[in-house]
C-alpha positions as CSV (number, residue, x, y, z in Angstrom):
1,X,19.1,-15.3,3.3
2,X,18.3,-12.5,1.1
3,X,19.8,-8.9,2.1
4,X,17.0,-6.2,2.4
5,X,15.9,-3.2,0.8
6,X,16.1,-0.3,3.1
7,X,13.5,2.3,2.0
8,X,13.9,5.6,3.3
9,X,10.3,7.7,2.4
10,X,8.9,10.1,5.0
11,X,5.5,10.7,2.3
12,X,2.5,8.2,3.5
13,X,1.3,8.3,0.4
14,X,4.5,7.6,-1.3
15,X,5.5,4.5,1.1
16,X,2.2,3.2,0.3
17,X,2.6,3.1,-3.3
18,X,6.0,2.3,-3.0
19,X,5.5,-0.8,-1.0
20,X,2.7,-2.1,-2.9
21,X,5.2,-1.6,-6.3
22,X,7.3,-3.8,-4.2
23,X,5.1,-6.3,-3.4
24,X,3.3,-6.6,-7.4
25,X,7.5,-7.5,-8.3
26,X,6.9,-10.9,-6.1
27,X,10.6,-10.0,-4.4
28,X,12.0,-12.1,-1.4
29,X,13.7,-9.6,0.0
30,X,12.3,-7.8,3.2
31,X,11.7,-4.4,2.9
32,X,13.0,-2.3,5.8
33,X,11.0,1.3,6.3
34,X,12.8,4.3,8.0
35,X,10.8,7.5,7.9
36,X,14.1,10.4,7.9
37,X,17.5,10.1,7.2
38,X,18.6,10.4,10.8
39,X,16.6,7.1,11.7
40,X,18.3,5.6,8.0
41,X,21.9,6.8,9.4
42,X,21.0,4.7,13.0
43,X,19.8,1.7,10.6
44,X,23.1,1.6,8.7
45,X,25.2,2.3,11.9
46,X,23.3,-0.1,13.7
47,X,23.0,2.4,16.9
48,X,20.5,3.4,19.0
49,X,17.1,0.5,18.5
50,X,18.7,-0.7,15.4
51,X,21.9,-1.4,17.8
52,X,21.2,-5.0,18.1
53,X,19.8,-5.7,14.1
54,X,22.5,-8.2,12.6
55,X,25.1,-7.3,10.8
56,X,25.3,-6.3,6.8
57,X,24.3,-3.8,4.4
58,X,21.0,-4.0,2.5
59,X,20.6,-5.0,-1.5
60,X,19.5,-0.9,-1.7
61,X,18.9,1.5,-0.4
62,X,16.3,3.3,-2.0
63,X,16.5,7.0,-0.8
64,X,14.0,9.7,-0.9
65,X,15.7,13.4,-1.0
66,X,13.4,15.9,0.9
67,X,13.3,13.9,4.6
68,X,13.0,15.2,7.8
69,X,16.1,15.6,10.6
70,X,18.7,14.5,8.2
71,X,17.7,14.9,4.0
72,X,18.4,12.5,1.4
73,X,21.7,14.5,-0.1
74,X,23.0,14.5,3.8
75,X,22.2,10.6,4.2
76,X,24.1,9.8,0.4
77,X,27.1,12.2,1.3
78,X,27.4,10.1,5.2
79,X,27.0,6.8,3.3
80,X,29.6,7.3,0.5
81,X,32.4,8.6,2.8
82,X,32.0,5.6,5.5
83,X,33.9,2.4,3.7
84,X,31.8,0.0,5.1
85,X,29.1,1.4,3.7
86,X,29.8,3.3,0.5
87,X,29.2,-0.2,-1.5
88,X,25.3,0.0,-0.8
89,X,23.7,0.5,-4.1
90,X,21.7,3.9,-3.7
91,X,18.8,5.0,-5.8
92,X,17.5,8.5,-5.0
93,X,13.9,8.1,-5.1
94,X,12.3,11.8,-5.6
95,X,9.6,14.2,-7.1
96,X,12.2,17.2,-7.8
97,X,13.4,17.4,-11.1
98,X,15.8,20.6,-9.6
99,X,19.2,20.6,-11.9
100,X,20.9,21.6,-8.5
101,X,19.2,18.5,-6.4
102,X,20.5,16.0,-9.6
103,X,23.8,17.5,-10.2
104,X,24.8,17.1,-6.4
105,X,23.3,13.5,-6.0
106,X,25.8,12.2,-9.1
107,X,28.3,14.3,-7.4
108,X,28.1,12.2,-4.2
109,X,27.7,8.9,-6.4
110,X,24.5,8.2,-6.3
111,X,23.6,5.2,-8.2
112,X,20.4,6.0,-10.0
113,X,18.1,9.5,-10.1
114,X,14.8,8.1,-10.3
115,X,12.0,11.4,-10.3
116,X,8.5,9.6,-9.0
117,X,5.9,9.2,-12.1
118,X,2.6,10.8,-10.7
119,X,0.7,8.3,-12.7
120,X,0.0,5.3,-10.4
121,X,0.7,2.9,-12.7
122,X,3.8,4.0,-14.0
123,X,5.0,4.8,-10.5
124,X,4.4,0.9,-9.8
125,X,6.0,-0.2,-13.2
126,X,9.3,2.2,-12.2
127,X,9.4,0.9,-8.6
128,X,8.8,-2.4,-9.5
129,X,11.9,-2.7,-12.1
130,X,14.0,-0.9,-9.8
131,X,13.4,-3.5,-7.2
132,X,13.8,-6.5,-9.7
133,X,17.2,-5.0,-11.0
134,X,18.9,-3.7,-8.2
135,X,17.6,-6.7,-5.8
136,X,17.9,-9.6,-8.4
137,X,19.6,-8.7,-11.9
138,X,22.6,-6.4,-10.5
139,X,25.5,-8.2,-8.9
140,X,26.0,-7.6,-5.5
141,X,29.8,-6.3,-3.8
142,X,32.2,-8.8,-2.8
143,X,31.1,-10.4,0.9
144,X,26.5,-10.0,-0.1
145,X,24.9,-12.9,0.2
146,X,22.2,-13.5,-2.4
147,X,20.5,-16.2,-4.1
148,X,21.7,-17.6,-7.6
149,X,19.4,-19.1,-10.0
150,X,20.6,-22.9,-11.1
151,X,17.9,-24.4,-13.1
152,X,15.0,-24.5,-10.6
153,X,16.6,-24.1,-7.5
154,X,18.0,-21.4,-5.5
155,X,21.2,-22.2,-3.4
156,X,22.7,-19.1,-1.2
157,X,25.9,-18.5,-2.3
158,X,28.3,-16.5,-0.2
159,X,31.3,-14.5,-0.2
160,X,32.8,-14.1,3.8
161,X,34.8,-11.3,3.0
162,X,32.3,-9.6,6.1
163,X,29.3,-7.5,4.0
């Protein structure tokens, strides 16, 4: 069982492309669509309707910064100073190139500062590696499950330390 990507983008037009980026990098993984931080906090918390959702983090969590109810900054700074949760990989996903908006995400220990292409097709190539590497290439925290490549097969391999 592959963990998910949570995507967190309240834009139409930016989910869109973002999920067909996704989709063009052939990933397993589910991708999980909350549409402001305050519905991405009751996702990770697993309140409210996500109350029953099984337990773990996802792969990412790929975070847009302007959002609705609760912004992007708000949703890193919650995530990174809750322990069973500051392990979630965290790529902020935005078009502001603002020095202030880049210097607090690193800051709060953001993962990755990705600024959206306009250019559809390099918005699809950046998505698309961003899923591969964060998803596939990077090495999960103690306790993910994930699939590991052994010639052509795929066995789960699992650490039960409770990710």
């Amino acid at each position: 069982m592959l963990k998910p990507i949570l995507l967190v983008e309240d834009n139409p037009h930016d989910l869109e492309l973002t999920l067909i980026a996704l989709e063009r990098s052939q990933l397993a993984n589910d991708v999980i669509v909350m549409r402001d931080g305050a519905e991405a906090l009751d996702y990770l918390f697993r309140r409210g309707e996500h109350a029953d959702r099984l337990p773990g983090n996802p792969a990412i969590m790929m975070l847009d910064l302007k959002l609705p109810k609760v912004d992007g900054l708000q949703v890193l700074k919650i995530v990174r100073d809750t322990p069973e949760l500051r392990s979630i990989p965290i790529v902020m996903l935005t078009s502001s190139r603002e020095g202030p908006d880049l210097q607090r995400a690193y800051e709060l220990n953001v993962n990755a500062y990705v600024v959206k292409p306009v250019e559809f097709k390099a918005f699809v190539s950046a998505i698309s590696d961003l899923g591969v590497f964060w998803a596939v290439l990077n090495e999960p925290p103690p306790g993910s499950l994930r699939l590991h490549r052994r010639g052509s097969e795929n066995e789960p391999e699992a650490d039960n330390t409770g990710n």
